[in-house]
MDTraj code that builds the backbone (N, CA, C; nanometers):
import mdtraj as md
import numpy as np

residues = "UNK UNK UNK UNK UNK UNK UNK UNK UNK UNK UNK UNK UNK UNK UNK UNK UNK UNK UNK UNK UNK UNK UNK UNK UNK UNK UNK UNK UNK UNK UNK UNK UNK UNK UNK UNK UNK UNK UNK UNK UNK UNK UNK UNK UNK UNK UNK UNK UNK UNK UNK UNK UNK UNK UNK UNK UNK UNK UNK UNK UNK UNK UNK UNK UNK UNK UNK UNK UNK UNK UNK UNK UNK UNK UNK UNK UNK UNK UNK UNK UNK UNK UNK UNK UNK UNK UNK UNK UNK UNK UNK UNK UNK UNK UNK UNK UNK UNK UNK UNK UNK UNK UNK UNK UNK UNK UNK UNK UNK".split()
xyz = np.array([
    [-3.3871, 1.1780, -6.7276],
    [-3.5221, 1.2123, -6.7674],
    [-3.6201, 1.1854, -6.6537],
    [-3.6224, 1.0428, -6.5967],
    [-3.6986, 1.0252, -6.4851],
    [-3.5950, 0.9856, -6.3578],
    [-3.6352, 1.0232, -6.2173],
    [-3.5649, 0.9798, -6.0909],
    [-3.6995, 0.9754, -6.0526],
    [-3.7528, 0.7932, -5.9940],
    [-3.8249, 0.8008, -5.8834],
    [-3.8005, 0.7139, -5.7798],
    [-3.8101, 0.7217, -5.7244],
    [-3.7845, 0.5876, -5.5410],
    [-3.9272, 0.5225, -5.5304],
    [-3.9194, 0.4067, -5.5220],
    [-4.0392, 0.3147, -5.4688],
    [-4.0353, 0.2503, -5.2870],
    [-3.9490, 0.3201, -5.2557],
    [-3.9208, 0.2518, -5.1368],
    [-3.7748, 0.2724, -5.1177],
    [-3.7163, 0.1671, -5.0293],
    [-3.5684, 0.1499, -4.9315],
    [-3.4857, 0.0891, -5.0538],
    [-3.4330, 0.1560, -5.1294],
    [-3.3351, 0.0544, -5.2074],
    [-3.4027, 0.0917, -5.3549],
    [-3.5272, 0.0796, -5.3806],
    [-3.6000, 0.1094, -5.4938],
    [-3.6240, 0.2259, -5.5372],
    [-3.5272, 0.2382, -5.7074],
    [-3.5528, 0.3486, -5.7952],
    [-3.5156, 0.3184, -5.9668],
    [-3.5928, 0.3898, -6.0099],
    [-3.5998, 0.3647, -6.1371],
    [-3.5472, 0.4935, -6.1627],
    [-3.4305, 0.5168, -6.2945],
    [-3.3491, 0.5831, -6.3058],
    [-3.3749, 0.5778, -6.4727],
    [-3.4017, 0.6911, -6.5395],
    [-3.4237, 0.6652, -6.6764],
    [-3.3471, 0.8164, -6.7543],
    [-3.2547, 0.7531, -6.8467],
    [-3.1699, 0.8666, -6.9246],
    [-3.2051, 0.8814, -7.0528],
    [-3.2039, 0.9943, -7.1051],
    [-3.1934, 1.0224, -7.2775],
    [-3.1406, 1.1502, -7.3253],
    [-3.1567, 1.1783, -7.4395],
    [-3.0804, 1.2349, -7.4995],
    [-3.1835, 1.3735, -7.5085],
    [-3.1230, 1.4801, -7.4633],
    [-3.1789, 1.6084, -7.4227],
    [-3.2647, 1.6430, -7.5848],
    [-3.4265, 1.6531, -7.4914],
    [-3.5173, 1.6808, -7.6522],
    [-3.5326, 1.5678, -7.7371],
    [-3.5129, 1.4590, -7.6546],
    [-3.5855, 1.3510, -7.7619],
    [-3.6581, 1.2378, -7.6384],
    [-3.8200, 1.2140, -7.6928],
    [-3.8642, 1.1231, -7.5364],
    [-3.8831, 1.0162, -7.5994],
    [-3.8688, 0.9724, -7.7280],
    [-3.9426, 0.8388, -7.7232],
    [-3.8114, 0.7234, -7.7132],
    [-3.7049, 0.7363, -7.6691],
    [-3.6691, 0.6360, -7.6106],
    [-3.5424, 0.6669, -7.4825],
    [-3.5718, 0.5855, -7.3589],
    [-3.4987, 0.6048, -7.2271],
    [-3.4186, 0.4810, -7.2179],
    [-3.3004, 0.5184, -7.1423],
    [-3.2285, 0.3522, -7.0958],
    [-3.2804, 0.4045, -6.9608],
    [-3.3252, 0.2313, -6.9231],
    [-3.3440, 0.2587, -6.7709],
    [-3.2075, 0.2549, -6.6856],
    [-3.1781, 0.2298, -6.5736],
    [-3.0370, 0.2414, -6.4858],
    [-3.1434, 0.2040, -6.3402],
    [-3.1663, 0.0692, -6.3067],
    [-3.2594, 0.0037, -6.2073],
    [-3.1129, -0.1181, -6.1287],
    [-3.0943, -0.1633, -6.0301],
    [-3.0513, -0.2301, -5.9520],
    [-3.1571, -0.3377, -5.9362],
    [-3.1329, -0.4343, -5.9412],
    [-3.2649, -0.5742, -5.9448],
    [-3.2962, -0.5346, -5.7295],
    [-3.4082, -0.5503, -5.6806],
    [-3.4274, -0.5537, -5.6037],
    [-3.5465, -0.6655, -5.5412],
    [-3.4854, -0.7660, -5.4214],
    [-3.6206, -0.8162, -5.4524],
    [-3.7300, -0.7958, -5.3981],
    [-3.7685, -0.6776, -5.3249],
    [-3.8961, -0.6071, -5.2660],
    [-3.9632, -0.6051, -5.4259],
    [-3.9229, -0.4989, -5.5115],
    [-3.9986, -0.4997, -5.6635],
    [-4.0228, -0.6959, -5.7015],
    [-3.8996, -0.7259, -5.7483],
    [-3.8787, -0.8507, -5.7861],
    [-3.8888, -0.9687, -5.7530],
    [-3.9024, -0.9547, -5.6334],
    [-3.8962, -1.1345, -5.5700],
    [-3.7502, -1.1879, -5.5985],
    [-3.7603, -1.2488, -5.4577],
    [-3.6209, -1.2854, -5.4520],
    [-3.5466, -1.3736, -5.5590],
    [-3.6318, -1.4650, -5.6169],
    [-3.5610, -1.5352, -5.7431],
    [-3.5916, -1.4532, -5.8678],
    [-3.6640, -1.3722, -5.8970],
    [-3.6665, -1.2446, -5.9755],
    [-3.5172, -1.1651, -6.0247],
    [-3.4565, -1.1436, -5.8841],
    [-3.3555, -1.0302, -5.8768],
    [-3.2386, -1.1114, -5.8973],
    [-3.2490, -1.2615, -5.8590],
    [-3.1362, -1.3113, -5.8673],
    [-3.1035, -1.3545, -5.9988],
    [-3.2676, -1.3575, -6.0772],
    [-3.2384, -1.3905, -6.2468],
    [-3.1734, -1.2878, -6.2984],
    [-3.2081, -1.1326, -6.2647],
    [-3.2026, -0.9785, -6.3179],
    [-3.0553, -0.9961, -6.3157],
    [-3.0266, -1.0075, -6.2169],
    [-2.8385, -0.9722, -6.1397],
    [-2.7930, -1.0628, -6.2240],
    [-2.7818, -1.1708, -6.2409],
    [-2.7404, -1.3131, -6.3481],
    [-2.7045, -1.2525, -6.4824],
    [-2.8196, -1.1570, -6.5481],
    [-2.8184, -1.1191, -6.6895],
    [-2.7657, -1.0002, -6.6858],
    [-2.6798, -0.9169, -6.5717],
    [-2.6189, -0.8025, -6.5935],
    [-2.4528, -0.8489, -6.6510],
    [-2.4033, -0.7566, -6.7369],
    [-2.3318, -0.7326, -6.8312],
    [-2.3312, -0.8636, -6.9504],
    [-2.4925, -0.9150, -6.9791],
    [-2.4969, -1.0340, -7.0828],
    [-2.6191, -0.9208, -7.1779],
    [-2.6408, -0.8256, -7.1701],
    [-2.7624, -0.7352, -7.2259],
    [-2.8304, -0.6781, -7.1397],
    [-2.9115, -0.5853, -7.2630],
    [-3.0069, -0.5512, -7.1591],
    [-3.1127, -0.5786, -7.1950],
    [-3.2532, -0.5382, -7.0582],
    [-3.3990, -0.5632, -7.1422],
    [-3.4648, -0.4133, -7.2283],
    [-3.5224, -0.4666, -7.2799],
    [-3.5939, -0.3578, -7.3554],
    [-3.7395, -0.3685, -7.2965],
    [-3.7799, -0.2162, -7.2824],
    [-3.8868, -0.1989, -7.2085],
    [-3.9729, -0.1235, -7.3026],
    [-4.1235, -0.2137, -7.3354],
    [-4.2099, -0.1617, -7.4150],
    [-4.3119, -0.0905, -7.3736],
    [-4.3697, 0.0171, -7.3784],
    [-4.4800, 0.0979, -7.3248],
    [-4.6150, 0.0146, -7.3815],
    [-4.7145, 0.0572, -7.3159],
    [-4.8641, -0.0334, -7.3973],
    [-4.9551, 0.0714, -7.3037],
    [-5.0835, 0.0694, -7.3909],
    [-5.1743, 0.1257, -7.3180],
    [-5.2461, 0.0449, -7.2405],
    [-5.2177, -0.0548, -7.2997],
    [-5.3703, -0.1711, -7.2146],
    [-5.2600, -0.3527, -7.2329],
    [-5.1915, -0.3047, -7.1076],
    [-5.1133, -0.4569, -7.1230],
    [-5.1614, -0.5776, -7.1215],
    [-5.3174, -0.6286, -7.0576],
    [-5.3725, -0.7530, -7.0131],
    [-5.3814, -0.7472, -7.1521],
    [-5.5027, -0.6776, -7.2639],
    [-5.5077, -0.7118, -7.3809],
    [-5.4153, -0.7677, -7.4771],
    [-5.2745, -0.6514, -7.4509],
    [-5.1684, -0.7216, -7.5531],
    [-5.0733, -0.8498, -7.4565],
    [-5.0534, -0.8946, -7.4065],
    [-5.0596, -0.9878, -7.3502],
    [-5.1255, -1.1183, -7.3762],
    [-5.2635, -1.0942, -7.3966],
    [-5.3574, -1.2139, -7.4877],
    [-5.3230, -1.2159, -7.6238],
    [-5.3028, -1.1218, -7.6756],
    [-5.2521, -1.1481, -7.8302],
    [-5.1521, -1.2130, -7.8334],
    [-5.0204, -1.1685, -7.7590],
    [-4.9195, -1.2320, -7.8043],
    [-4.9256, -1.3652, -7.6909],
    [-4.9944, -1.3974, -7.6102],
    [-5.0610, -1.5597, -7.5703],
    [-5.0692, -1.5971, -7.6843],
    [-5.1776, -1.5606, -7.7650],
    [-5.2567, -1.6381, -7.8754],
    [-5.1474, -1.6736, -7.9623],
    [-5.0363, -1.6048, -7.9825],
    [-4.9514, -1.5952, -8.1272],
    [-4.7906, -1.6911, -8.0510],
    [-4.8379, -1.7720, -7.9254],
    [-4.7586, -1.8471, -7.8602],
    [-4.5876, -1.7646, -7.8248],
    [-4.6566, -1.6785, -7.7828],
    [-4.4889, -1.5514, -7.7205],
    [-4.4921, -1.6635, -7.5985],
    [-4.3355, -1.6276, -7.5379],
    [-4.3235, -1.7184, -7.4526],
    [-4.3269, -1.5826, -7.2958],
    [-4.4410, -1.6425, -7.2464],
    [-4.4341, -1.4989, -7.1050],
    [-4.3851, -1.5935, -7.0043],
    [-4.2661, -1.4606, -6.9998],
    [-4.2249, -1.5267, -6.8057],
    [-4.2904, -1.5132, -6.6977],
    [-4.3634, -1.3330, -6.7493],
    [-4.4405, -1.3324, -6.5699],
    [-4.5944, -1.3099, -6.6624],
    [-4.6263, -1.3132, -6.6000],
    [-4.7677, -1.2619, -6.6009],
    [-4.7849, -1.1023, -6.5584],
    [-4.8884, -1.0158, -6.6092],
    [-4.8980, -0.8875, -6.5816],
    [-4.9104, -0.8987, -6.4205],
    [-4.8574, -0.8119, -6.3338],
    [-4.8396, -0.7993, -6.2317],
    [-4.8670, -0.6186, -6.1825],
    [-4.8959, -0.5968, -6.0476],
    [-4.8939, -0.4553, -6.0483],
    [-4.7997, -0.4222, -5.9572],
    [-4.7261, -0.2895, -6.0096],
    [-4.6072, -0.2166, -5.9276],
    [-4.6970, -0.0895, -5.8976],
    [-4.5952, -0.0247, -5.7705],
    [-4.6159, 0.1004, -5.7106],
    [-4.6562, 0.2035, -5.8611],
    [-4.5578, 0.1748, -5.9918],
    [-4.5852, 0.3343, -6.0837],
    [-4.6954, 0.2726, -6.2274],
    [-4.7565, 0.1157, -6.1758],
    [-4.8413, 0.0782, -6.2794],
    [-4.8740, -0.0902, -6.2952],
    [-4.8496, -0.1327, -6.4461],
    [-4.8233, -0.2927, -6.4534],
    [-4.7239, -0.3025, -6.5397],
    [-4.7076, -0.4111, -6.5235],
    [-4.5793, -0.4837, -6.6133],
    [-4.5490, -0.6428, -6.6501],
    [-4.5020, -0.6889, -6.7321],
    [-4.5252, -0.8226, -6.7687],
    [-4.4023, -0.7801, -6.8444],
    [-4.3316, -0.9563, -6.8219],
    [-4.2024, -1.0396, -6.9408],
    [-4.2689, -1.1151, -6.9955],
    [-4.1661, -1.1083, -7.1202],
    [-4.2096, -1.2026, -7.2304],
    [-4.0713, -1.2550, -7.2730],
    [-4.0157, -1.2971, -7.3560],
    [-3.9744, -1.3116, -7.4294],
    [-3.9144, -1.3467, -7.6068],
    [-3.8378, -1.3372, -7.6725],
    [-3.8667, -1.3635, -7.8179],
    [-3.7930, -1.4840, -7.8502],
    [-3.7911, -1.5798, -7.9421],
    [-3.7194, -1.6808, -8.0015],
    [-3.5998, -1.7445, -7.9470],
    [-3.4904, -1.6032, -7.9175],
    [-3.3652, -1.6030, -7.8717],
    [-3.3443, -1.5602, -7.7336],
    [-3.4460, -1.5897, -7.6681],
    [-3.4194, -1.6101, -7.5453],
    [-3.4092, -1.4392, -7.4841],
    [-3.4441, -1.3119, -7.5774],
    [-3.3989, -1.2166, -7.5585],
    [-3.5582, -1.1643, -7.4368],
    [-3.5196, -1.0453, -7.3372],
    [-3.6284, -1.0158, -7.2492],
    [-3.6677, -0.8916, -7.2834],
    [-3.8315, -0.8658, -7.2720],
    [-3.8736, -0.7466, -7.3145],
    [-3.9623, -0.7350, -7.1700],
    [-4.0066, -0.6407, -7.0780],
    [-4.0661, -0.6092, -7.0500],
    [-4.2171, -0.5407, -7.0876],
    [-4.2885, -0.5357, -7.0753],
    [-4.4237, -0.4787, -7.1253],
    [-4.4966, -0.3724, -7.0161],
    [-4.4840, -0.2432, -7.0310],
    [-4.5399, -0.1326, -6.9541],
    [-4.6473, -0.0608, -6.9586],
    [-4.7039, -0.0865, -6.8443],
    [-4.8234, 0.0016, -6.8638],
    [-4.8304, 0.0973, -6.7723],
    [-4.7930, 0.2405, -6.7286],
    [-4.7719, 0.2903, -6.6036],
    [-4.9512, 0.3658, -6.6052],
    [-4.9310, 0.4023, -6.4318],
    [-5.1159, 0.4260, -6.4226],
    [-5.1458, 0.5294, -6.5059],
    [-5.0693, 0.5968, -6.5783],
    [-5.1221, 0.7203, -6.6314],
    [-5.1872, 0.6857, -6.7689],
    [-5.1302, 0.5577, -6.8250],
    [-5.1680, 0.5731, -6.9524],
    [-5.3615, 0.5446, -6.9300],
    [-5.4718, 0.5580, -7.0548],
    [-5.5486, 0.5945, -7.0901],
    [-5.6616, 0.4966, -7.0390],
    [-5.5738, 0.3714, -7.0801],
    [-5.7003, 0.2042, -7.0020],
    [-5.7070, 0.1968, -6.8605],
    [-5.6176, 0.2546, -6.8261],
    [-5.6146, 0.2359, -6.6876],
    [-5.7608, 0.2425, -6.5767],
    [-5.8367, 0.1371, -6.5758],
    [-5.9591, 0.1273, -6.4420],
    [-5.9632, 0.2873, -6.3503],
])
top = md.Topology()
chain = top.add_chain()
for i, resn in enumerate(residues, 1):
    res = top.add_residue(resn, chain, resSeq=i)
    for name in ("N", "CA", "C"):
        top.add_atom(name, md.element.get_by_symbol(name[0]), res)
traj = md.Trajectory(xyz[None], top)
């Protein structure tokens, strides 16, 4: 569905099922130009233990404070990439969600 390159090594690779968009598996290699070097080495660690699930948002700083307020446990803080922002969180069980906001969506400054 999507092929893009961010750089030397960096691409985000996203598949689905022909005629349906609302959900993609990504297919990403941890890198630590995107990630930071202890980033990629957490990413690489959790390959073949699951995967993350990646949530779209229009306005991530906002939902981000909510689920602050409602004590979610965030790993990163919203951060900005080459195709937008993004922030981890996590749930109860230790499971990882990403949080997406790419520049196109609507809040975007």
């Amino acid at each position: 569905y999507a092929d893009t390159t961010f750089g030397p090594g960096a691409r985000w690779l996203t598949v689905t099922l022909p005629g349906q968009q609302e959900l993609e598996v990504v297919l990403q290699k941890p890198n630590p130009l995107l990630h930071g070097e202890e980033g990629a080495k957490r990413l690489e660690s959790r390959i073949g233990q699951g995967t993350t699930t990646v949530l779209y948002t229009d306005d991530l700083r906002a939902d981000i404070e909510v689920l602050r307020q409602k004590a979610v446990n965030i790993i990163s803080e919203p951060s900005e990439m080459p195709w937008g922002r993004s922030a981890l969180i996590t749930d109860l069980y230790g499971n990882v969600y990403t949080l997406v906001q790419p520049h196109d969506h609507p809040s975007e400054p």
